[in-house]
N, C-alpha and C positions, 0 to 999 in steps of 0.2 A: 219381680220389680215391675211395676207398672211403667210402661213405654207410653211416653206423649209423641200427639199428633195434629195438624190442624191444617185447616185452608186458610191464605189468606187473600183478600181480596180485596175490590171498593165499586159497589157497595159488596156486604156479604150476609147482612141479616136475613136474607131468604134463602140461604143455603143448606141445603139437607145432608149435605157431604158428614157431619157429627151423628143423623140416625145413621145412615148406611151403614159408614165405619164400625159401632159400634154393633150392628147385626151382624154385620161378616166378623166382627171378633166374640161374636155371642157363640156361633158356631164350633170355634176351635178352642173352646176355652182361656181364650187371648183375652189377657186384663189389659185395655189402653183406654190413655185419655184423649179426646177428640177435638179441638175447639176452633171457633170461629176468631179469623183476628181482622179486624179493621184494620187495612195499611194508608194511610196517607198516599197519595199519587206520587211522591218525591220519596217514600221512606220503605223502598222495599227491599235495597238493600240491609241497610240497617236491621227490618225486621225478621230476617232470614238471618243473620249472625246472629240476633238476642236468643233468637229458637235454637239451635245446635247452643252455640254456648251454654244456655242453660239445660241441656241433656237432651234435648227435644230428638227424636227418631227421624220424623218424614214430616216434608209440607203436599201438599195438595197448593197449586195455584191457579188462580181465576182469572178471568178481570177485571183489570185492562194491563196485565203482568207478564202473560205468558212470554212472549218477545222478549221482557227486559230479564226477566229469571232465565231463559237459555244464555244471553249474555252473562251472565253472571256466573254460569257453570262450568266446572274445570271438565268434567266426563262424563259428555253426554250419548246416549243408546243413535243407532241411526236411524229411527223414528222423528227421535227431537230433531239431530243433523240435518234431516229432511225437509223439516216444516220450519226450523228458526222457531221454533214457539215450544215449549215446554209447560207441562204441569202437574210432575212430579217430582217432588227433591227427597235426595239421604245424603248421607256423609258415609265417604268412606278413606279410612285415616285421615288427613286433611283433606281433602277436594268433595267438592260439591259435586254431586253427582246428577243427573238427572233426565228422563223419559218423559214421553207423550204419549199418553192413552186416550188422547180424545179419539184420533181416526179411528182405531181400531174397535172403540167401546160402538161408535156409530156404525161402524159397516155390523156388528156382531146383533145390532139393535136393530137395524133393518132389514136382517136377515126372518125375522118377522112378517114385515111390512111392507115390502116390495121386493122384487127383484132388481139389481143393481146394472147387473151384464145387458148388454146393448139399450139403455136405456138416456134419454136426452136429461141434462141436469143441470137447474142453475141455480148457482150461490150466491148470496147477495151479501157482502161484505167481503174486503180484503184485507183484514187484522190476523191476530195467531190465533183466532179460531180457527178460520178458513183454510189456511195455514199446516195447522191441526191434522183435518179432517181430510185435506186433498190427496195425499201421496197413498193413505189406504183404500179413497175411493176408488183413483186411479187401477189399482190393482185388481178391482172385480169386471173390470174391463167394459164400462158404460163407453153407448156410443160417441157421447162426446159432452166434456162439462164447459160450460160457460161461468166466468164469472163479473159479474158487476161491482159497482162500490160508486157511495157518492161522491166521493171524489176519486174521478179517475186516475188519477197522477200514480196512486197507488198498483194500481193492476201491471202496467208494462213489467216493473219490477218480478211481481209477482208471476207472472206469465215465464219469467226468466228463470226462477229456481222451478216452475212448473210446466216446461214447453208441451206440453199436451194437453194444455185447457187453451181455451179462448176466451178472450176479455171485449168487453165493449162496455158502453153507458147506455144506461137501462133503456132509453129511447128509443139506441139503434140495436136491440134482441132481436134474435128471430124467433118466431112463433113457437109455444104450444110447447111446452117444455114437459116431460113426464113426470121431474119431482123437482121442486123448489125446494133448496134449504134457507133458511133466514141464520146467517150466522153474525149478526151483528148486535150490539146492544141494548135498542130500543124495548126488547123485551121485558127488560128491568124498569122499566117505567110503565105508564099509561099512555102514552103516547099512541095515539092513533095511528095505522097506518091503509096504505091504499097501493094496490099494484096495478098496472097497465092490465085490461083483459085478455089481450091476444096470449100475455106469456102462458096461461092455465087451458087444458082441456076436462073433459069430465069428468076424466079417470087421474088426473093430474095429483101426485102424494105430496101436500105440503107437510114441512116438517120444521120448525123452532128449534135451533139448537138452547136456547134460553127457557127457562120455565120461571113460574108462580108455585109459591106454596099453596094459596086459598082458591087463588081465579086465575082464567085466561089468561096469556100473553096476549095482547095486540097482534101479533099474527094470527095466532092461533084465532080471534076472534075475528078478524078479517075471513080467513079460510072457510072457517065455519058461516059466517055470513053469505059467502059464496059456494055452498055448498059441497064444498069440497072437503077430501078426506087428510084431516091432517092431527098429528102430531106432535107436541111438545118433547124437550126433551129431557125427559125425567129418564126413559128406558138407554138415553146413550147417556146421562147420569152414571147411573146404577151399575153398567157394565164399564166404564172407563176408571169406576169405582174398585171394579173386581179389580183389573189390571195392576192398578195403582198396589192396590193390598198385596197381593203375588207378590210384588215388587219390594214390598219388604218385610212381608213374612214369610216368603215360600209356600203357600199354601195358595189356590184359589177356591173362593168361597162358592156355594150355594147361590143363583141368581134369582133363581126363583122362588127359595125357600121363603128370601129374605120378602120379596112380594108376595105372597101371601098371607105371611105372619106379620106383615107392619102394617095395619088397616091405611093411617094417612098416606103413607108411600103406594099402597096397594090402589086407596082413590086414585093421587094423581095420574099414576099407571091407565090405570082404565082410563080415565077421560081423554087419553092420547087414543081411545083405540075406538071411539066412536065414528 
């Protein structure tokens, strides 16, 4: 019997999470259906009960959800517990269950790309991305993370369920940070963006946790502009993908199989690696 599955989001039309899926179920001989759902910004409850009620297996969630899907979960991994932001759901007999793979798919993605241990790092956004991604970064034991957000009101908060980062407004940074991540929205638009210069050196790793299917992200195009080495994130995609799957097949898939055998997945990949 074919098992459904889908991400839902807003927006979601650039979302690759339906190739992935269906390459890692290519591998095991897994028959599922994968699909994209447009949620209304007020209807994500709602569209989490029509999915399990009508049989549906697992969600994948995106943004701007993740925060309000851990509220909504009866039993969640302490992953999610960690970050308040989740973006994995299943049902198990009634309760909602659910995990976060984002931190983990990033640290396993970077393990590529940089070394993380004693290295300076600032985040720039304080949503359940950010959220996400901090308690695994934490764990590779970087010299110290900083994170920003344009509105500061958010950070103190945030600094509280994370006492081991540091918060400030992007003005008052200190210098020369080793890897920027962008974990905020913009990247789904066109929206130009511009960072102070002190924060970058020459060896400095910027990294978009947001991607484009055809083009750049606005960071990503800023970076590049400045010559610096950065990547989107298609490769912490792809691995937070893996996780997700494990999670409710039992199985973990092929990482790299799945990149080389899916040419467009295979492009975006690479243009993170230039």
């Amino acid at each position: 019997m074919q098992k459904k599955f889908a991400v839902l989001g807003n927006p979601i039309a650039h979302s690759l999470s339906p190739i992935i899926h269906q390459a890692f179920a290519k591998q095991f001989g897994i028959d599922l259906q994968y699909e994209k759902i447009l949620v209304p910004e007020d209807g994500l409850k709602a569209a989490i009960k029509q999915f399990f009620d009508n049989g549906g297996t697992g969600l994948n969630i995106t943004l701007p959800f993740k925060a309000e899907a851990f509220a909504l979960a009866e039993n969640i991994s302490a992953r999610g517990l960690q970050a308040k932001a989740v973006n994995t759901l299943w049902m198990e007999g009634n309760k909602l269950c659910a995990d976060n793979t984002d931190g983990i798919g990033l640290v396993v993605d970077c393990a590529n790309k940089i070394e993380l241990p004693g290295k300076t790092i600032l985040i720039i956004g304080a949503g359940g991305a950010t959220r996400g991604i901090l308690g695994p970064i934490l764990t590779t034991k970087p010299q110290k993370i900083w994170v920003t957000n344009r509105t500061i009101e958010k950070l103190p908060l945030l600094q509280q369920d994370f006492p081991g980062i540091a918060i400030g407004a992007m003005d008052a940074l200190p210098s020369a940070f080793d890897m920027i991540i962008s974990a905020t929205p913009q990247g789904l638009d066109d929206t130009e963006i511009s960072l102070p210069q002190h924060l970058w050196h020459t060896n400095t790793v910027m990294y978009d946790l947001a991607y484009q299917q055809n083009h750049a992200t606005p960071f990503v195009k800023f970076a590049l502009s400045q010559g610096l080495k950065v990547y989107d994130g298609i490769g912490m995609l792809i691995h937070q993908a893996a996780f997700a799957f494990y999670q409710w097949h039992g199985v973990m898939p092929d990482v790299n199989s799945l990149i080389t055998a899916n040419a467009p997945l295979a492009h975006l990949w690479e243009r993170g690696r230039r």
